[in-house]
C-alpha positions, 0 to 999 in steps of 0.5 A: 500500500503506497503512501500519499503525500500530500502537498499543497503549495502556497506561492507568493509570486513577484511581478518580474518585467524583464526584457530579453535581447538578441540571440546568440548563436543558438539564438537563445539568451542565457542567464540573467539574475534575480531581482525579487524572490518569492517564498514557497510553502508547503504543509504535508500530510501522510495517508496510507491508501491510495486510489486503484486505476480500472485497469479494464478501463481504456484511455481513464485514469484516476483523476481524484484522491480518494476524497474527490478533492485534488488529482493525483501524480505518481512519483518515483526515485528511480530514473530508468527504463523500468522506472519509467515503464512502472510509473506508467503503469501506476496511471492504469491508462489505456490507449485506443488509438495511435498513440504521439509520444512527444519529446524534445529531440535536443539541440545539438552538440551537448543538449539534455534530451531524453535519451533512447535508452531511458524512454525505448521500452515505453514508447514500444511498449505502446507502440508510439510515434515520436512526434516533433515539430520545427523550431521557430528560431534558427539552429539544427532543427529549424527544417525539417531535413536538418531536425530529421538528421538531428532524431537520427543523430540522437538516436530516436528513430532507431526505437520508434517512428518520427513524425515531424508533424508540421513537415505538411503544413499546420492546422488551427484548433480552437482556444475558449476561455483564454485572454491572450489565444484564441486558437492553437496552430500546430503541425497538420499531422497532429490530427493522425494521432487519437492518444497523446504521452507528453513525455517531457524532461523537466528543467530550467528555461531561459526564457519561461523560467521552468520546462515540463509538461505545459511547455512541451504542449505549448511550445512543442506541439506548436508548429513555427508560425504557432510558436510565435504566436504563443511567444508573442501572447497572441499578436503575430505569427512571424518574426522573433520569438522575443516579446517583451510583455513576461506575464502575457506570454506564460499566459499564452504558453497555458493558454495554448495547452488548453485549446490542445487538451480541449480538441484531443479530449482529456482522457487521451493524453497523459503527462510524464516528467523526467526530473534528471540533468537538471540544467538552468537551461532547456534541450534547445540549448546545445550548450547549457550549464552544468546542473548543481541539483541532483537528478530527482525521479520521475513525476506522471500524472493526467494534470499537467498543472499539478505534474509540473507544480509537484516537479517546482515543489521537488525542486525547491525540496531539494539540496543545490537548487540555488541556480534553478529556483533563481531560473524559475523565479528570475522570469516569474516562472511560476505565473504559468501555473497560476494562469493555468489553474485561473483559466481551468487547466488544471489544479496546483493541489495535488496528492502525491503517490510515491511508488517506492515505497 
């Protein structure tokens, strides 16, 4: 019997206006200091039961605690092919249909990707495709030749099929109930797949504060024009990704995951973050920084708000965290979350499963 632990965050969050200049050669800017911190707590409570998955139940997975308050996410220490497919297995989720594992294929040449060997047995066992989508702002995977080349480099279509999903062009789905979108646009090969496993490493962004589950949909499923978009918080589909307005496009980077989960349908896609190699800066960085925080586990979970605030709530538990929770605070990371929740994505509550013990 596994037991929960529950955390539930208070975050006092400081508006931080910044503004981010030109681009170096990865055409992505890197560290910049924190003016003001924000201070984190959390109360903890320890169960001794845990919610049982249907496991005849296809696409569901158990969406409450036992006491219908909050989702649960499942957590595990253990950072490996098995660890991973046992993880999964906690979910009890069922696809029917062809099943899109999204990751980042990583920029070259030194990039913190997801390597095949942790993440192999999971996409075969549910048959995945590896999908992808171009970048928006120069490097190796800016067209569809080179970042083919790049998932051959780093070893990805030797365990799966890739797709890279705006090769033929994009489609527009719709956003409600957002300030800043009102549509998505994503690659047209987006509409092949029933089933979704965001599968996500978790770590620094220069430009978004954090990188997990909400970026990988927001950004990464976005075609080019689509990541201007979001980038811009809605205003243009061409041009830099740099906006000057901080708030307005983590707004959009929820916002953008909500018109993506409203068309798929929730009980399709699943969120996995895999807290190793925990950089200040993202996988589109072909040279980040050496990470001062050890590598943490692995956090799964159907609410990509509360998969992403348990792996921000890991993070600042953890010993040599200084440089990332500067990341994360320094670009007022945590406003995703809270725009998130506001507009209906997800809950920054969460129980916590730890399968370990």
């Amino acid at each position: 019997m596994y037991r929960i632990l529950r955390i539930i965050p208070v975050l006092t969050c400081a508006l931080l206006l910044f503004s981010l200049s030109g681009c170096s050669t990865d055409q992505i800017p890197k560290n910049s200091s924190a003016e003001e911190t924000q201070e984190v707590t959390a109360t903890q409570e320890i169960k001794e039961e845990s919610p049982v998955a249907d496991e005849n139940s296809a696409a569901q997975i158990p969406k409450e605690d036992v006491s219908g308050k909050v989702p649960v996410v499942y957590f595990t220490s253990d950072i490996s092919a098995e660890g991973l497919v046992r993880l999964y297995e906690q979910l009890g989720w069922k696809p029917d249909g062809n099943v899109a594992v999204k990751i980042s294929t990583g920029e070259p040449p030194a990039s913190n990707y997801l390597r095949p060997e942790l993440i192999g047995d999971l996409v075969q066992m549910l048959d995945g495709t590896i999908v992808e989508c171009n970048t928006a702002y120069g490097g190796s995977r800016a067209s569809s030749a080179m970042h083919k080349q790049v998932a051959e480099d780093h070893g990805f279509t030797a365990i799966a099929d890739f797709d890279l999903m705006d090769e033929e062009g994009e489609v527009e789905w719709p956003v409600t109930g957002g300030t800043r979108l009102d549509k998505v646009i994503v690659g047209s090969h987006a509409e092949n797949y029933k089933d979704w496993v965001i599968l996500s490493h978790f770590k620094g962004h220069t430009m978004a504060g954090f990188g997990g589950a909400i970026k990988n949909v927001g950004i990464g499923i976005s075609s080019p024009s689509g990541k201007v978009y979001v980038h811009s918080a809605g205003t243009r589909t061409s041009g830099s990704i740099m906006y000057s307005d901080q708030d307005a496009w983590l707004e959009a980077l929820a916002e953008m995951v909500t018109g993506f989960r409203d068309h798929v349908g929730e009980e399709h896609i699943i969120y996995i973050n895999v807290m190793n190699r925990l950089s200040v800066d993202c996988d589109c960085d072909g040279h980040p920084d050496e990470p001062d925080i050890h590598d943490i586990g692995i956090v799964a979970g159907v609410d990509p708000v509360a998969v992403d605030q348990a792996c921000v709530d890991l993070v600042y538990q953890a010993e040599g965290n200084a440089s990332l929770v500067d990341r994360i605070e320094s670009r007022n990371g945590i406003h995703t979350l809270e725009h998130a929740e506001k507009i209906g994505l997800g809950s920054r509550a969460y129980e916590m499963v730890n399968i370990d013990e």
